[in-house]
N, C-alpha and C positions, 0 to 999 in steps of 0.2 A: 888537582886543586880540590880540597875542601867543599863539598855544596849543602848548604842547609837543611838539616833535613827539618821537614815540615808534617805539620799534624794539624788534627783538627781546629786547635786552639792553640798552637805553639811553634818555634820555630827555633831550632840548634844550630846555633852557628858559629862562626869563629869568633873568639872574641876580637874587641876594638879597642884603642888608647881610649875610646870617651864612655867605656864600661866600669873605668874607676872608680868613680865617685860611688855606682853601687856598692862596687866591689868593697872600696874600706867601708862601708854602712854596715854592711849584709856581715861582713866578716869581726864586725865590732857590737855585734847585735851579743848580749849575753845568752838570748834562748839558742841562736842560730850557733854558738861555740862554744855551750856549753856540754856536747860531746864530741867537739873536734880539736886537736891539737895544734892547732895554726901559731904564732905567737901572736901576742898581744901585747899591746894593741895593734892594729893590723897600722901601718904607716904610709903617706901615700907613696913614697919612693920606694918601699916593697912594693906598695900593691901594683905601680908601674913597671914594677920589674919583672913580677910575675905576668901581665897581662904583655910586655915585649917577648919576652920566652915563651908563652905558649902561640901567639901571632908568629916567630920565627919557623914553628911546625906548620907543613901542611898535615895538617891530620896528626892520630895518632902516630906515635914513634916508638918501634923497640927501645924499653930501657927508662923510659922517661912518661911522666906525668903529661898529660896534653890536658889543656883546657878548655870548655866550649861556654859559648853563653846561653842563656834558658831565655829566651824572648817571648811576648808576646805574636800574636800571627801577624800581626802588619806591623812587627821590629821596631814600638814602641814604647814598652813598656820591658824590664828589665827584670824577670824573675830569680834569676838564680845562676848556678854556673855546676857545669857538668865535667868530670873529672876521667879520661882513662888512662891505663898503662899498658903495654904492651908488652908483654914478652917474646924471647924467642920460639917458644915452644907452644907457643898456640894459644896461652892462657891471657885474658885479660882480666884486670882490674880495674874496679868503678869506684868513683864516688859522686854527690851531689848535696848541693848545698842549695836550700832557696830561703829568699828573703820571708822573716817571720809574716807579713804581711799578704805570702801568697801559701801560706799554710792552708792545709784543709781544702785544696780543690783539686786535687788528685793532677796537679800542674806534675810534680814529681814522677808519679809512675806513669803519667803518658809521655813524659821525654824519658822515660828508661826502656819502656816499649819501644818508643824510635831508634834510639841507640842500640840497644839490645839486636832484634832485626836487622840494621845496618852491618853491627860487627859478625854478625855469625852468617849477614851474608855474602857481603863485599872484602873480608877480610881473614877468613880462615880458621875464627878463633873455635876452638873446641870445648873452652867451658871459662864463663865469666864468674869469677870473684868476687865477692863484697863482705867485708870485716866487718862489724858493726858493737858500736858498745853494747854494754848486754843491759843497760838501762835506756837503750834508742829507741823504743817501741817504733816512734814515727816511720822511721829509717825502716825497722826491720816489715812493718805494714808495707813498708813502699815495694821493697825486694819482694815479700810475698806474694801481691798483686799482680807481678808480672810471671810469677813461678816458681819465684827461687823457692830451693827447698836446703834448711839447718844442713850444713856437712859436719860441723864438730863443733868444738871449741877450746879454744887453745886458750889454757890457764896464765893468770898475769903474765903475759906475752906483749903486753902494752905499757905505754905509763903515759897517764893523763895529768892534769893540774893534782890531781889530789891521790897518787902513788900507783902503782902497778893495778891492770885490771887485766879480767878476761875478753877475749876476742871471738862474740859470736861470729863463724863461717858461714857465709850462703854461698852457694853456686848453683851453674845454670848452665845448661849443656844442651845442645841443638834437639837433642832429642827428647830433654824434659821438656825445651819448650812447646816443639810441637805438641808433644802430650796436653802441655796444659792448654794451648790455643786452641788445640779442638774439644777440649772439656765443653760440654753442655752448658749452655747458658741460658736457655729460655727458661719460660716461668711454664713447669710442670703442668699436662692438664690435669694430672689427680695426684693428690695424696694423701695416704692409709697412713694409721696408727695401727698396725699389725703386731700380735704375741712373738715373741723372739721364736725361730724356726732352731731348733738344736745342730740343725745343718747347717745354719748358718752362722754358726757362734762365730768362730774363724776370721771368716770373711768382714763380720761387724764391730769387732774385736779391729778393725784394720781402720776405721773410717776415724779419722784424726781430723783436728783443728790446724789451724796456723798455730807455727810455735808460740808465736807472739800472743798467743791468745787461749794459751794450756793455764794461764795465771787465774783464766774467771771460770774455764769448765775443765772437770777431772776427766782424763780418759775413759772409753765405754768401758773398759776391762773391770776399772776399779768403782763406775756406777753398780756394772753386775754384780760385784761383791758384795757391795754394800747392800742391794737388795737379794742376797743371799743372808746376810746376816745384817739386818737394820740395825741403826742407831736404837736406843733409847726412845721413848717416848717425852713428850717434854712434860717434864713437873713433873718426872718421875724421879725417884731415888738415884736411877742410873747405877745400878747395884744386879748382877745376878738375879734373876726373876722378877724384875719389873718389866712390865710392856714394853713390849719395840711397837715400831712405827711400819706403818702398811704400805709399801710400797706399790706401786700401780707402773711397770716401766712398759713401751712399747718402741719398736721397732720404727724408723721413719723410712716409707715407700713412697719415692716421687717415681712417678708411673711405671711402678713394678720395683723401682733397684733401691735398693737399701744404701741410704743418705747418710742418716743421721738416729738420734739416740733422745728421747724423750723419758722422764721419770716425775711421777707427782705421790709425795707423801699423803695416799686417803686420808679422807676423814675420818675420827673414831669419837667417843662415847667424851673421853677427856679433852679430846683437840677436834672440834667440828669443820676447824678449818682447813679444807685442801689447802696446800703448796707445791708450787713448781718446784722440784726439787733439782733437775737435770734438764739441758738443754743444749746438745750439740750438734749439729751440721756439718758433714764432712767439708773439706777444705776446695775440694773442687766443685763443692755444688753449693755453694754459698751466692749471697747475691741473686738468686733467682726467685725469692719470693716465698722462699722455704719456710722460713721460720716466722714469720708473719701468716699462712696458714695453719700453722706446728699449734700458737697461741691458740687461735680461734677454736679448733678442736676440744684443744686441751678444756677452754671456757665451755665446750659444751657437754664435755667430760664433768666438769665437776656441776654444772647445774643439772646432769641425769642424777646426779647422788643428792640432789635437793639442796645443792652448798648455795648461800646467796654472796659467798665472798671468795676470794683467792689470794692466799699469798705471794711472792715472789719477790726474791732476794738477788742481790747484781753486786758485781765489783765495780768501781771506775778505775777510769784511766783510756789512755789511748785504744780502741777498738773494743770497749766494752757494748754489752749489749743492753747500757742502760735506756737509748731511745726507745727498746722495745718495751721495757720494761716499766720505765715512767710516763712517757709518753703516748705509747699504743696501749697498753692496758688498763691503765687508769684515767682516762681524760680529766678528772674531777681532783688530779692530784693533790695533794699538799707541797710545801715550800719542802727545799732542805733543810729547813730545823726542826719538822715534824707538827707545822702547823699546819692545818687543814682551811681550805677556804670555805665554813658551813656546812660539812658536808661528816656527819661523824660514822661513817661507810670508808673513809679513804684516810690512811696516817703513811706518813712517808720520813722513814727515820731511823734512830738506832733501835726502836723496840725489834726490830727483827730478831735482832740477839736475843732479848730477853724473853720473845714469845718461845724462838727456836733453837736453843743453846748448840744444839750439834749442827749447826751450819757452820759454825764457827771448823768445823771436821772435815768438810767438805771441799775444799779448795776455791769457796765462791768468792776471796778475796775481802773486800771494803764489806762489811755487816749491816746497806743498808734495805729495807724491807718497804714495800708498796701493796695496801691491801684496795682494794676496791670493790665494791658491790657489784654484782655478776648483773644485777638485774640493768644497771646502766651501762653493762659494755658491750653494745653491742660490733657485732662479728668485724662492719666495715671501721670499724674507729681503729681498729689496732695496725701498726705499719712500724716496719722498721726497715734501717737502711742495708744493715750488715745480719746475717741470721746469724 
């Protein structure tokens, strides 16, 4: 029989007849199905039919969909409902669904950590599955968190309400996971901004993002480039012998190993103002407090060039790193329309573009920009959730 599996905050269990009433909510919620293909409206004589058929499994079953429910720890509260399939052949497949209301508390990837663990150890399976639409970000955050790593993507291989789409792949296999379970997780006792070592182009060249998150920073290979051959200068002709822009890149060492990829456009005669230009954290050393020192540096990077200000441009969307960005950097922000609270040191808004046209080149996504006076940021104000 079935036994719950239990977590800090959470509890997987079989579902029950009196899980219904979530069940058509959660499944008539437009955010929550607006990249699943369930019909709709969900009805309660389906939704009773589906929750008899998966209570007639114990457990997963070769061949068939099993469904569990996403409880709170003391089996009162109703988050959401977890999905596997079983094959014969060792592979399983996931899905999960939670109520829009339990969005955003990482309720998702601690019941996929439990599952995940359960199947590959109580059950044989040799590499789990997860499809995901390729405009899921949430979804594909949530697989990320626990390991999964991109296996491909299989072109309109799906059809959703609104015609054929592609099928991002994740998978996850006993031995990525252990990899990534023993990945590093404390908070660094040192980190260097170090000149790139020619020995280690290679190896730094390798230190990658979540896929879900190539959309807000360009890969190290293609930052190298570009500070092999810069942009333009801004309010320049942008024509053959006008000024390129100074790039300033360093290497990120949390104690000793090479993490991540830092780049700030110096200042010059025409453009006084540093900018962050590049800012990436490999995918396993994320979370650790990285990139929330990475900043501070950087702020004392550009006050040794006498700068009393710093740019810094961010995309939104799902795991953006605009908290670090508006939040830690600027305390004294302005609104999203580019008003400022009295303070004419801090504009937060579309002039990003207009200050810095080739960011628009850059793959930094949404065009908007946060300047702030260095002289008020100091070191402890900056934090962010995700480097």
């Amino acid at each position: 029989m079935f036994s719950p599996l239990v977590t800090d905050r959470l509890m997987v269990r079989a579902v029950r007849p009196s899980d219904v009433d979530a069940l058509i909510e959660r499944r008539n919620a437009p955010e929550v199905a607006e990249f699943q293909d369930w019909p709709l409206p969900c009805e309660r004589d389906a939704a009773e039919e589906l929750l008899a058929e998966a209570a007639s499994m114990d457990g997963p079953t070769p061949g068939e969909w099993w469904m569990s429910t996403i409880a709170d720890g003391a089996d009162t509260v109703v988050h959401g409902d977890f999905n596997v399939r079983l094959s014969n052949d060792g592979v399983a497949a996931i899905g999960c669904a939670l109520a829009r209301e339990s969005w955003g508390q990482g309720f998702a990837t601690e019941a996929l950590n439990a599952v995940t663990s359960w199947l590959f150890e109580t059950h044989d399976v040799v590499r789990i599955d997860a499809t995901i639409h390729p405009k899921n970000f949430r979804s594909m955050r949530m697989v990320e968190n626990c390991g999964f790593v991109l296996a491909g993507v299989d072109y309109n291989t799906q059809w959703d309400r609104h015609g054929h789409i592609d099928d991002q792949r994740y998978s996850l296999t006993p031995e990525l996971y252990a990899d990534w379970t023993s990945r590093p997780r404390h908070v660094p006792a040192t980190i260097e901004l170090v000149e790139l070592d020619p020995n280690e182009v290679r190896s730094v060249i390798e230190l990658v993002t979540h896929p879900s998150q190539r959309r807000f920073a360009s890969p190290i290979v293609v930052s190298l480039a570009e500070a092999a051959v810069p942009p333009y200068e801004l309010n320049s002709e942008g024509t053959p012998g006008s000024p390129q822009v100074v790039p300033w890149h360093r290497i990120i060492h949390a104690d000793g190993q090479a993490v991540g990829f830092v780049m700030i456009e110096t200042p010059t005669k025409t453009d006084p103002e540093p900018y962050l230009w590049r800012l990436l954290i490999d995918r396993r050393h994320q979370r650790r407090g990285i990139g929330k020192r990475v900043v501070e540096l950087v702020i004392d990077q550009a006050r040794s060039w006498g700068c009393e200000s710093l740019a810094v441009s961010y995309g939104q969307g799902v795991g953006s790193p605009e908290p670090l960005s508006r939040d830690g950097v600027c305390p004294d922000r302005g609104d999203r329309r580019g008003r400022n609270r009295g303070s004419p040191d801090v504009v937060v808004g579309d002039k990003a573009a207009e200050r810095r046209p080739h960011i628009q080149k850059t793959g930094l996504g949404t065009r908007f920009g946060v300047w702030g006076s260095l002289t008020r940021m100091s070191s402890g104000s900056v934090s962010r959730r995700t480097s």
